[in-house]
Steps between C-alpha positions, in 0.01 A plus 500: 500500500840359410679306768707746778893507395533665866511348806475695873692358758342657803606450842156494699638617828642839318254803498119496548278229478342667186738552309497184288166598368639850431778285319280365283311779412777742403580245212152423412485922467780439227354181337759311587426166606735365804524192722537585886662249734465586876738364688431463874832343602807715427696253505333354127570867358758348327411163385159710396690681261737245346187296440370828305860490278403145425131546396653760284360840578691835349474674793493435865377760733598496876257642719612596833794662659873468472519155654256373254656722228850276564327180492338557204825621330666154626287296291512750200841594464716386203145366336459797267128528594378845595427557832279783618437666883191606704656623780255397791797555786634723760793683354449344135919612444474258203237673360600819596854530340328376133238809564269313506114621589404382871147545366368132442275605168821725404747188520242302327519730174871476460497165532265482218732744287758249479793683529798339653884512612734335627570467887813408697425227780761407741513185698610359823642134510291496154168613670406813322400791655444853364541812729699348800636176691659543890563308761578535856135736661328611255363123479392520859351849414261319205397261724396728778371703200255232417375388837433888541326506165280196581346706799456885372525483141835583207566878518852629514458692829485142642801346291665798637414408842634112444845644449493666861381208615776222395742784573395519875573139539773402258812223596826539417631576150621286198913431470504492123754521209355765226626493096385710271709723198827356585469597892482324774388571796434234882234710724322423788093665394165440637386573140610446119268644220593475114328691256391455141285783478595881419169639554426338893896666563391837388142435688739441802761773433714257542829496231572299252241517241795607191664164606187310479473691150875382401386121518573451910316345786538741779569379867438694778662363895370623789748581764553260842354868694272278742108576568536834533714577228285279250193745650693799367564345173152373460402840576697707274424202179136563589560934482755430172771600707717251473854461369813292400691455781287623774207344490650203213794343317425467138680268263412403132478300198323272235612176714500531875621190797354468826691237702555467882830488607485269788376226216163449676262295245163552696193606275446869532159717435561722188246728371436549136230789395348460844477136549685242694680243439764251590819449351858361602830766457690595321272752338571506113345837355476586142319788288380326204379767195226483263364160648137609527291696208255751707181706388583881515343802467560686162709771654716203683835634363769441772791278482483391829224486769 
């Protein structure tokens, strides 16, 4: 059998404990010979997959959810390697907006059939990330998320739940100073969430999917309402209820500033795809097209995702 040209990145804490053997026998089933690295630390994700550009596989799979999705795509993008998805995750948004299969064996087969195209990233202070960055809660709400998923398991009922939960106990909003498009805007939010995906907006009902198609980042700001108000609009995003104005200020464009006003310089907790980080404002946001080359189905024919 000739040596495996693809390489699967697969996060071992994503999906069920079997599914690495299911992994490897959905290629076997299409005689395609593949070289699995499970990664038990997240936090090598990325450094897994860089090390996979250097050995010089074509294609790099990530197998996992969005978080492991993004840090796969770090270490890929701008290489011109293919990179291919088994979407092992929660909400799988990445996957979802390239219609892809959620089926593992399904996913498998178009990543055999070679097909790719190119994919906008965006990044954050140069960290990439693919669906959405924000700062301010929604942090807080991923780590609650995680303690809660360490006790009863990932479903979405429960992420659902993790939302309430921050909400009930959240501090005072962010002062910050907001460009994007040629506007400016200085709010006081509990919550900022910028979006690089057109398909998790429509998911939402949310707007702005035609600016995400025009070449923008979308950036959603949650009003200063207090607990109760942030209830109500946590309760009418979750029934796709929500809209500009009421429930959210929207601003747009390819290159977006986060700064606070006040000139504070502590690190902050930003989320990228679902994980956490740390970083230092200002916030320097940037859509960046084309920068990875994705596996697609065959009837993959949209111009944005």
């Amino acid at each position: 059998m000739p040596e495996p040209d693809i390489c699967v990145v697969m996060n071992a804490g994503s999906g069920k404990g079997e599914d690495a053997d299911r992994v490897r026998a959905a290629f076997e089933a299409q005689q395609v010979p593949v070289h699995l690295e499970l990664v038990e630390d997240g936090s090598r994700l990325a450094s897994v997959a860089a090390e996979a550009v250097n050995r010089g596989f074509g294609t790099i799979v990530a197998a996992g959810g969005d978080g492991t999705i993004c840090a796969v795509a770090a270490a890929m993008a701008g290489s011109g390697r293919r990179m291919g998805i088994l979407p092992l995750g929660t909400f799988n948004y990445f996957a979802r907006s390239l219609l892809l299969p959620q089926e593992l064996e399904a996913a498998v087969e178009v990543i055999c059939a070679g097909r790719t195209a190119p994919i906008r990233i965006a990044t954050v202070n140069d960290e990439v990330f693919l669906n959405n960055a924000s700062l301010g809660v929604y942090p807080a709400i991923l780590e609650t998320r995680e303690e809660i998923y360490k006790r009863w398991g990932r479903s979405r009922a429960l992420a659902y739940w993790s939302v309430l939960k921050v909400l009930a106990r959240m501090g005072r909003p962010l002062r910050l100073r907001v460009r994007a498009g040629g506007e400016e805007r200085v709010v006081r939010s509990p919550l900022v969430f910028v979006v690089n995906n057109a398909f998790q907006l429509e998911q939402m009902n949310l707007d702005g999917a035609e600016r995400v198609a025009a070449g923008d980042l979308v950036v959603f700001i949650a009003p200063n309402t207090g607990r109760l108000g942030m209830f109500r609009n946590a309760v009418a995003l979750a029934l796709g209820s929500a809209s500009v104005d009421q429930n959210y200020m929207m601003m747009s464009g390819p290159h977006v500033e986060i700064d606070l006003p006040q000139g504070h310089r502590r690190v902050w907790h930003v989320a990228r795809d679902g994980e956490r980080e740390r970083m230092v404002p200002p916030f320097d946001l940037r859509a960046i097209e084309g920068a990875l080359e994705v596996t697609v189905p065959e009837h993959w024919n949209r111009e944005v995702r």
